[in-house]
N, C-alpha and C positions, 0 to 999 in steps of 0.2 A: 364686522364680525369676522373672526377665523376660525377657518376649518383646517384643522388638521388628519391627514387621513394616513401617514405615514406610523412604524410603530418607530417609537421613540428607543428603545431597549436597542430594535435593530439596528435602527442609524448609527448608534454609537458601538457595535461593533467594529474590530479592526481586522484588517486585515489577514496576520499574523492570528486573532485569537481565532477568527474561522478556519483556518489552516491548521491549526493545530487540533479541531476541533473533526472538521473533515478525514483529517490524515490516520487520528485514533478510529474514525468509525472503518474505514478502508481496513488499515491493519487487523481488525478487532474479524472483519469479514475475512480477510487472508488465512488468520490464524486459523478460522474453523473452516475453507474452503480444503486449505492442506492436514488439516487434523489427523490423517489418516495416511500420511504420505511419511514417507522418510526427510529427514531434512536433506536441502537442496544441495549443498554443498558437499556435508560430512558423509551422507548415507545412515545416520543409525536411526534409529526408532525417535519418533517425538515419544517423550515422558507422559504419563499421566497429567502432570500438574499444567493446568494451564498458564500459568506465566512462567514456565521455563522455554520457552525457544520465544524467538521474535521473528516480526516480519521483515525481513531483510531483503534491500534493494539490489538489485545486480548491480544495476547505473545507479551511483548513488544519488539523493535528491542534491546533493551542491554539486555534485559535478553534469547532474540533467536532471533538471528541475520542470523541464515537459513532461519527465518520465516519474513523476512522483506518483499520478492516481493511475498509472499502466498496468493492468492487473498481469500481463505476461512478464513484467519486470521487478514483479514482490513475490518472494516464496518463504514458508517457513526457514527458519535457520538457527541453528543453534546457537545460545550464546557465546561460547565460546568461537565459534568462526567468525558471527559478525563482530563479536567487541575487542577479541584479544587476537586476530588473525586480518584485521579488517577486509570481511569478508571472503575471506578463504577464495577469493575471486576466480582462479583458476580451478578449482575445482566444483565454484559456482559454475561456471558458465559450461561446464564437461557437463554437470545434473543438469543444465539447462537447456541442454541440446537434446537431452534425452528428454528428457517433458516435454517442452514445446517444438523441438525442431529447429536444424539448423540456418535456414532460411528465419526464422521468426528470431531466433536469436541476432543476426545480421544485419536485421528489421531494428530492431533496438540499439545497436550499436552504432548505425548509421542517423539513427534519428536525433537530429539536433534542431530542430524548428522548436523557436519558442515560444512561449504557452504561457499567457498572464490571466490568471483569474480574478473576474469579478467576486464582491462580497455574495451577489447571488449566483454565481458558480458553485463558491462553496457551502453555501448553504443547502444547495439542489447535489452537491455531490456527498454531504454527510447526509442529505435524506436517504439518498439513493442505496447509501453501502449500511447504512439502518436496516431498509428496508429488505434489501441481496440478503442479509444475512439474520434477518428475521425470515424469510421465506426460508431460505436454506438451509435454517435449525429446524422449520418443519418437517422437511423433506429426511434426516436423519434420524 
């Protein structure tokens, strides 16, 4: 007789599709963590509309791929700085000194240890940013 006690659906997850699955719930928590804030880069007001700015990475995820689920390394940003300015970087990291500090900023710049996720990483990091940002819709 066989027992199967594993879920089948999960096993055949990949990699990549929890990742991308993970990464939207992170962002999705970014966006309403900064809701309230100026974008990082530009300075101007976020919009009403909610899919106008994005969560945009200081370190980008291909060039520090440790620094993907870093919540001191995602801040709101305009579309226009992240898509058509790629990343407006230097005036990123001027907003970023001033929000987080410059030591913490340094802290990320220096951080190159790398970081490979299990499928249940990522399943336990898009519960988690589910979960951050179901709490923190109650709290507003």
């Amino acid at each position: 007789m066989f027992l199967f006690f594993g879920c089948v659906t999960c096993s055949l997850e990949t990699i990549p599709q929890l990742t991308k699955r993970a990464q939207t719930a992170f962002n999705a928590y970014i966006r309403l963590r900064d809701k309230y804030l100026p974008y990082i880069s530009c300075g101007n007001p976020l919009p009403d509309r909610p899919n106008g700015y994005d969560a945009g990475h200081y370190r980008s995820v291909g060039s520090a791929p440790n620094l993907r689920f870093n919540e001191n390394n995602c801040h709101v940003q305009c579309k226009h700085c992240n898509n058509y300015l790629s990343g407006n970087h230097v005036q990123y990291r001027i907003g970023l000194i001033s929000r987080i500090g410059q030591s913490a900023v340094e802290d990320l710049e220096s951080d190159n240890e790398p970081k490979h996720y299990t499928k249940d990483d990522l399943r336990d990091l898009e519960k988690y940013y589910k979960k951050k940002r179901a709490s923190y819709d109650r709290e507003i």
